[in-house]
BAGUKE-251155 format. One record per residue (C-alpha): x, y, z; residue in three letters; residue number from 1. Coordinates in nm, 2 decimals, decimal comma, always signed. Example, Ala and Ser with C-alpha at 12.3 -4.5 7.8 and 13.67 -1.06 7.14 Angstrom:
BEGIN
> u; v; w; aa; i
> +1,23; -0,45; +0,78; ALA; 1
> +1,37; -0,11; +0,71; SER; 2
// end
This chain:
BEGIN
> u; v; w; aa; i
> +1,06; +31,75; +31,68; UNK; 1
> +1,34; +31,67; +31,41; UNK; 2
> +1,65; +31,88; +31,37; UNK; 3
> +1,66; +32,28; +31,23; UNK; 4
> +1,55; +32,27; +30,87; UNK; 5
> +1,78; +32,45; +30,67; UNK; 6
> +1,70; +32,85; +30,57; UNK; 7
> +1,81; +32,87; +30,20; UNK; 8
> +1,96; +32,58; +30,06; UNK; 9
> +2,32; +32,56; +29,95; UNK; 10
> +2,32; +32,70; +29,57; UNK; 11
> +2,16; +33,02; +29,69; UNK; 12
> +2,41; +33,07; +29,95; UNK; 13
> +2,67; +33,24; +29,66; UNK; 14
> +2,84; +33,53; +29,66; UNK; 15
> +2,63; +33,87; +29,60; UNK; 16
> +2,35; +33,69; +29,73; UNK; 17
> +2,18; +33,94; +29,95; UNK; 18
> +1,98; +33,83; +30,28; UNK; 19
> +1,60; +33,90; +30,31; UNK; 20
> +1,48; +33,97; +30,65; UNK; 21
> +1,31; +33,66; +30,68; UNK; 22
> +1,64; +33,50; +30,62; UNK; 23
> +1,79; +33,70; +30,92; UNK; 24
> +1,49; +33,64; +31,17; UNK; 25
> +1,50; +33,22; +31,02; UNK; 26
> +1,88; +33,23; +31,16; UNK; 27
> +1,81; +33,45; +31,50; UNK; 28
> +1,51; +33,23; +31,53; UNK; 29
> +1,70; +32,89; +31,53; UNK; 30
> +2,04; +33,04; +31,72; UNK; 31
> +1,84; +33,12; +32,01; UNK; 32
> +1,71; +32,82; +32,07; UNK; 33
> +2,00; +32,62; +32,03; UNK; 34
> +2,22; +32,47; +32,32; UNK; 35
> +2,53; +32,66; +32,42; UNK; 36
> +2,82; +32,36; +32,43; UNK; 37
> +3,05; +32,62; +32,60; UNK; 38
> +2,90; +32,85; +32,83; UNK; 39
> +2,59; +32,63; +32,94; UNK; 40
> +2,27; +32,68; +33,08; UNK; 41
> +1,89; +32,47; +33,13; UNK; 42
> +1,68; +32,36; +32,82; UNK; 43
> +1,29; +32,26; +32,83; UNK; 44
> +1,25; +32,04; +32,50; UNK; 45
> +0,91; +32,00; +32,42; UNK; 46
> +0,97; +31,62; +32,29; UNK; 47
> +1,28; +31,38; +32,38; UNK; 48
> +1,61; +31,42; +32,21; UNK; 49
> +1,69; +31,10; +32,09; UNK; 50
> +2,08; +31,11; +32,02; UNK; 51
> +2,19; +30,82; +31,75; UNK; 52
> +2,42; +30,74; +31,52; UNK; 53
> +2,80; +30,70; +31,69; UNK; 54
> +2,63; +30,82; +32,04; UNK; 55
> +2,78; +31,04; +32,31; UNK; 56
> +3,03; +31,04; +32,51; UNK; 57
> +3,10; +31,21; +32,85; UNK; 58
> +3,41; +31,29; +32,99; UNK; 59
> +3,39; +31,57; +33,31; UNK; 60
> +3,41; +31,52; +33,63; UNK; 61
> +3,03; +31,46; +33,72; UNK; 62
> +2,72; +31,38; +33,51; UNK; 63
> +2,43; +31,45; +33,70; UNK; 64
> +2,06; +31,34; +33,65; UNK; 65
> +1,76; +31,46; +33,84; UNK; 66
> +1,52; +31,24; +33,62; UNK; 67
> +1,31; +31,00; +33,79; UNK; 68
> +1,43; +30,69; +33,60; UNK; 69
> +1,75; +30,59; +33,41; UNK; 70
> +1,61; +30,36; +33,15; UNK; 71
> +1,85; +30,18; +32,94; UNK; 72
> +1,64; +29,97; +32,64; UNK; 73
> +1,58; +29,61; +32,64; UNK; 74
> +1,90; +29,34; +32,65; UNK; 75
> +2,07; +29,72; +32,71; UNK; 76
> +2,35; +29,76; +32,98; UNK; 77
> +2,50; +30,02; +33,20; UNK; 78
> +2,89; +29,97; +33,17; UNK; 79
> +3,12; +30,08; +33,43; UNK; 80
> +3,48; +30,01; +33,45; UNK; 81
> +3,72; +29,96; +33,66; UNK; 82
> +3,66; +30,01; +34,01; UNK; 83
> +3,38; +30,22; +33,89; UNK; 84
> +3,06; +30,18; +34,12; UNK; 85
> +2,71; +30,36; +34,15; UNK; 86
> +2,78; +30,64; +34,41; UNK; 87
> +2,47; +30,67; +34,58; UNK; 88
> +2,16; +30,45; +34,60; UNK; 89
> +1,97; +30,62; +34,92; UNK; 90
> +1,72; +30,29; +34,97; UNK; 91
> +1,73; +29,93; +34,85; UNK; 92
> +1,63; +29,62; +34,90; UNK; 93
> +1,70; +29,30; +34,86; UNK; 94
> +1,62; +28,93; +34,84; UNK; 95
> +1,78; +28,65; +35,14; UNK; 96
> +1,69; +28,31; +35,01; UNK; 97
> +1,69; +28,09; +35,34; UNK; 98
> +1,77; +27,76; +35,18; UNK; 99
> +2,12; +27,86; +35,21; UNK; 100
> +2,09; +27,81; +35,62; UNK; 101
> +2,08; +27,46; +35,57; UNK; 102
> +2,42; +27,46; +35,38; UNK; 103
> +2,60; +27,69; +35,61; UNK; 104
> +2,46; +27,48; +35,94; UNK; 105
> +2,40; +27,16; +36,00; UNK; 106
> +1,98; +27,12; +36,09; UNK; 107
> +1,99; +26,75; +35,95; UNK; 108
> +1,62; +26,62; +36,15; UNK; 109
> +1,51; +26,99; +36,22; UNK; 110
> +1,48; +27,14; +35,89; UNK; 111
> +1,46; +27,07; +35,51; UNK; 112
> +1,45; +27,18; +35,15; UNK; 113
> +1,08; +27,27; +35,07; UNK; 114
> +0,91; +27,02; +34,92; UNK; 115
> +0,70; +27,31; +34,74; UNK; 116
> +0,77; +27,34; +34,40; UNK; 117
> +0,71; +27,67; +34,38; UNK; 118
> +0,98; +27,79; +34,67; UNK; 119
> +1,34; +27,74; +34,71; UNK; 120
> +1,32; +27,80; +35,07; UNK; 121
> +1,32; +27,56; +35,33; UNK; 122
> +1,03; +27,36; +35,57; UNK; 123
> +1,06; +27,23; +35,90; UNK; 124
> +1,04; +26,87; +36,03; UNK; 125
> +0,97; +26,97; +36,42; UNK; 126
> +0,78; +27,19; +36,62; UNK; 127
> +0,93; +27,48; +36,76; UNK; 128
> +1,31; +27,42; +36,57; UNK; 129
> +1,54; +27,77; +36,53; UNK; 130
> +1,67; +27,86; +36,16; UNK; 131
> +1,92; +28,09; +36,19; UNK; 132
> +2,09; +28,24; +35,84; UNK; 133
> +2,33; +28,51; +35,82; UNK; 134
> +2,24; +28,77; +35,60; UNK; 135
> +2,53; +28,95; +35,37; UNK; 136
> +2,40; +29,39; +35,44; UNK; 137
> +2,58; +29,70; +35,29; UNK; 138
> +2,80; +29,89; +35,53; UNK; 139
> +2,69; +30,20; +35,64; UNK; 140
> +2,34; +30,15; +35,53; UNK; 141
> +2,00; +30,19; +35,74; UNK; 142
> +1,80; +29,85; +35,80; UNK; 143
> +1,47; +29,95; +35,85; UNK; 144
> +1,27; +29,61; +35,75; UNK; 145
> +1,30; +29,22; +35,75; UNK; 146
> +1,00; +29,07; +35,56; UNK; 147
> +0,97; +28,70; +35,60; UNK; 148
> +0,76; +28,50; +35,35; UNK; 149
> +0,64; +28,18; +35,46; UNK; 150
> +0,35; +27,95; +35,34; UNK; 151
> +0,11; +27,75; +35,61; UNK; 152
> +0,18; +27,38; +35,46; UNK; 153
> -0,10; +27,17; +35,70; UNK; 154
> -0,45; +27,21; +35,70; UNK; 155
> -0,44; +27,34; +36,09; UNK; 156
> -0,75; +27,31; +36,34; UNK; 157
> -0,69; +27,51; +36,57; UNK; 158
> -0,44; +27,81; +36,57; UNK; 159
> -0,07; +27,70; +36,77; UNK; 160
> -0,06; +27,84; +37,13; UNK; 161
> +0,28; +27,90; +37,01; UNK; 162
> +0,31; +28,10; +36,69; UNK; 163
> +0,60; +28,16; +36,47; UNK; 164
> +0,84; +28,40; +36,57; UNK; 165
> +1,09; +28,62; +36,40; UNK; 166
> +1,40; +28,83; +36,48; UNK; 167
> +1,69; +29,01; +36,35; UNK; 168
> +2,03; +29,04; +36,53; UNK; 169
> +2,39; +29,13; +36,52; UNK; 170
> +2,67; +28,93; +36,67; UNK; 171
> +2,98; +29,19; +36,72; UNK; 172
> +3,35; +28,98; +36,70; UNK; 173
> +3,32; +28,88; +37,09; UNK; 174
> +2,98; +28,69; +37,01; UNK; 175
> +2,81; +28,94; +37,24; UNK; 176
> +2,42; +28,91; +37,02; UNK; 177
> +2,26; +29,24; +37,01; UNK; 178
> +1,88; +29,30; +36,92; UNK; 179
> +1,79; +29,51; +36,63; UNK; 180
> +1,43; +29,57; +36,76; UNK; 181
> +1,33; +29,74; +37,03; UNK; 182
> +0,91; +29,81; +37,17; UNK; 183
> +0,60; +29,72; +37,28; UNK; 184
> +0,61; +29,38; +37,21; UNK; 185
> +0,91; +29,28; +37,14; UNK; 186
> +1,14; +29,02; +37,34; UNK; 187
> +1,45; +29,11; +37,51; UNK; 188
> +1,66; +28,92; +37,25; UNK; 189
> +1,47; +29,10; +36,96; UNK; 190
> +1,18; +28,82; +36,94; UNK; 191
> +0,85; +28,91; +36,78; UNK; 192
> +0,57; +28,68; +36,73; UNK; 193
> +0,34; +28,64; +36,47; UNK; 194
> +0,02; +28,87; +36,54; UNK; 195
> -0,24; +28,62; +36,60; UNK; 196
> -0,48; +28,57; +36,31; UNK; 197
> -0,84; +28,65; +36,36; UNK; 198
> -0,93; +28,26; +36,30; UNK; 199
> -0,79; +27,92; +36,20; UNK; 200
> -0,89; +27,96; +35,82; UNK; 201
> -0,70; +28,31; +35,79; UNK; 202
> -0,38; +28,14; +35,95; UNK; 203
> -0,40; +27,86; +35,72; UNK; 204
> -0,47; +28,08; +35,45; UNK; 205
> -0,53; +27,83; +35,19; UNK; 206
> -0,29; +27,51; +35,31; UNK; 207
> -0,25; +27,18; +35,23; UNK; 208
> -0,09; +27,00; +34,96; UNK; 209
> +0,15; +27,24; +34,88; UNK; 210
> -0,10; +27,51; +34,74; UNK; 211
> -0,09; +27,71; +35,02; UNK; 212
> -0,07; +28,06; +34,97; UNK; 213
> +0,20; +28,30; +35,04; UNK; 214
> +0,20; +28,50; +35,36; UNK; 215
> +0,42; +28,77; +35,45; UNK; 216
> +0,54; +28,94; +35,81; UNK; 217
> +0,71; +29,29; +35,82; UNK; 218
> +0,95; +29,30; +36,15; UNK; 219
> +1,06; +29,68; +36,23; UNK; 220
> +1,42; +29,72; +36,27; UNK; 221
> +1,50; +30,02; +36,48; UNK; 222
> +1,74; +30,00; +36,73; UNK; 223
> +2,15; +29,90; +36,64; UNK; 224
> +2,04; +29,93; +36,27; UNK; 225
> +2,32; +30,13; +36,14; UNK; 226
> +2,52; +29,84; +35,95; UNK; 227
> +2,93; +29,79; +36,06; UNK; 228
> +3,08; +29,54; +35,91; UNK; 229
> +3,39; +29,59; +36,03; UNK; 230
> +3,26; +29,51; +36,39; UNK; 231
> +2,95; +29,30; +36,34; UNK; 232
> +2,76; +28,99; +36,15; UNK; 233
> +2,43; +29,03; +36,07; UNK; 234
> +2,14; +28,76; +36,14; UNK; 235
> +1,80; +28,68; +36,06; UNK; 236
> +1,67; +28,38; +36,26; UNK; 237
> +1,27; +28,17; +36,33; UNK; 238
> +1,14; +27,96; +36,54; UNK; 239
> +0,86; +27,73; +36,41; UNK; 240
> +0,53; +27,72; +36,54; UNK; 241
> +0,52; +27,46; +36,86; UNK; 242
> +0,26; +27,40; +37,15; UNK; 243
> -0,08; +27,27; +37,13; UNK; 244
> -0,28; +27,29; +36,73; UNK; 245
> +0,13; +27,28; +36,62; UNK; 246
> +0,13; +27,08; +36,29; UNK; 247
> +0,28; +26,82; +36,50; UNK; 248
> -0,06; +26,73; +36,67; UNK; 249
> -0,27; +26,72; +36,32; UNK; 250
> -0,13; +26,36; +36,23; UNK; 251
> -0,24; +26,21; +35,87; UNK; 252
> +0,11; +26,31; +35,74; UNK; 253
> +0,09; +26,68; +35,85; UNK; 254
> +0,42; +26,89; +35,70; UNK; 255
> +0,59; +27,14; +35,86; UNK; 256
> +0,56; +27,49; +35,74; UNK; 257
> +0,78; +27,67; +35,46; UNK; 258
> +0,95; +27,98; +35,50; UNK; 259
> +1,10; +28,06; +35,16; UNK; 260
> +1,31; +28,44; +35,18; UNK; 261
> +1,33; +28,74; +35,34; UNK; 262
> +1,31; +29,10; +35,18; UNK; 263
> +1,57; +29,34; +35,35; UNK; 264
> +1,50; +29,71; +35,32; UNK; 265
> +1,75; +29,96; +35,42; UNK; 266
> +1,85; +30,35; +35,35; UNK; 267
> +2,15; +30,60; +35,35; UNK; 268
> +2,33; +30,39; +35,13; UNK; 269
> +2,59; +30,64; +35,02; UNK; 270
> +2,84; +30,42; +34,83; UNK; 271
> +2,77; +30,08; +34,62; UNK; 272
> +3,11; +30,01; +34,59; UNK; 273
> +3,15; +29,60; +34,57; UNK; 274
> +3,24; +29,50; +34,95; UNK; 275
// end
């Protein structure tokens, strides 16, 4: 809906001019439904109000927004100043490329960058190696999730006696590692192995020659989850598939397989404040 249109136009606004009542109930009409700057108070518009020209500008002490998206347009930004920062973002996630293990460690005749085109993530040259990659988590938050991606490279025959497994951990500043999981299941150091697949072609899901297709695993973090990083460094690590039907036994130039990222998920974040 556009703007009030005017009642009488300018020249008939003159001195002696005498309102109708139609005049009077146009004003009321329009006065009523217009928003109080000073005293304030809730509005229902029936369409957006779309604000132009030189914009608007807010200056007290909180802006508050209960909508369900803030959606600036496209190329737009959200500027903040100095040491400005979003207040509260109660549940993120966010993306851990593992390539970046192999430049933190040395795995030189364990591990490798992928050879897949499509991943930046790294692929192992042994059966049963460790990647272990630290993982940079917001303090205070929740971790609820670690979800590793990974792609079956060899055409397998039989599924590993020894699947892949997973794990997320904490080291406090003694070097003391602490589990994150805890259940039916689970290792004593946090180790959780792939659920078996129901058959060899569901595990390979597609392999060989690189066009294998992406498979995912969802490890539960509920125990020492409350993120301290004043006391603690946080962990993600794997161990590749080993034992008998191990891509190791294939031959023909078998590759290892490719574990590309993991997706963190966490809650309570209560401050994004750079750390």
């Amino acid at each position: 809906m556009a703007h009030f249109t005017r009642t009488l136009p300018d020249a008939t606004w003159i001195n002696g001019y005498t309102p109708t009542g139609a005049n009077l109930d146009s004003l009321d009409g329009k006065t009523v439904k217009a928003i109080n700057g000073d005293g304030g108070g809730s509005w229902s518009p029936a369409t957006a109000i779309t604000i132009g020209g030189a914009g608007i500008r807010m200056v007290g002490a909180t802006l508050g927004m209960n909508a369900g998206n803030v959606l600036p347009a496209a190329g737009k930004k959200i500027r903040f100043g100095n040491s400005d920062y979003f207040k509260k973002a109660y549940a993120v996630s966010h993306m851990v490329a593992l390539s970046d293990a192999i430049h933190q460690q040395d795995y030189r005749g364990q591990w490798r960058i992928s050879t897949l085109l499509t991943d930046s993530g790294v692929q192992s040259m042994r059966a049963g190696v460790k990647l272990r990659q630290q993982i940079r988590v917001h303090d205070g938050a929740a971790l609820y999730l670690a979800r590793f991606y990974y792609r079956i490279y060899a055409t397998h025959v039989s599924i590993p006696s020894q699947l892949p497994q997973f794990r997320v951990f904490r080291v406090g500043m003694t070097g003391v590692e602490e589990p994150m999981a805890s259940g039916v299941g689970i290792g004593p150091a946090g180790w959780v192995t792939l659920t078996t697949p129901a058959n060899v072609a569901a595990y390979n899901a597609g392999s060989g020659g690189g066009g294998s297709a992406v498979q995912s695993f969802d490890y539960t973090i509920n125990a020492n989850n409350v993120v301290d990083i004043s006391k603690y460094r946080y962990y993600v690590e794997i161990i590749e598939e080993a034992g008998s039907g191990a891509w190791t036994t294939i031959g023909g130039g078998a590759q290892g397989n490719d574990y590309s990222h993991v997706l963190l998920g966490s809650t309570s974040i209560t401050d994004m404040r750079f750390q």
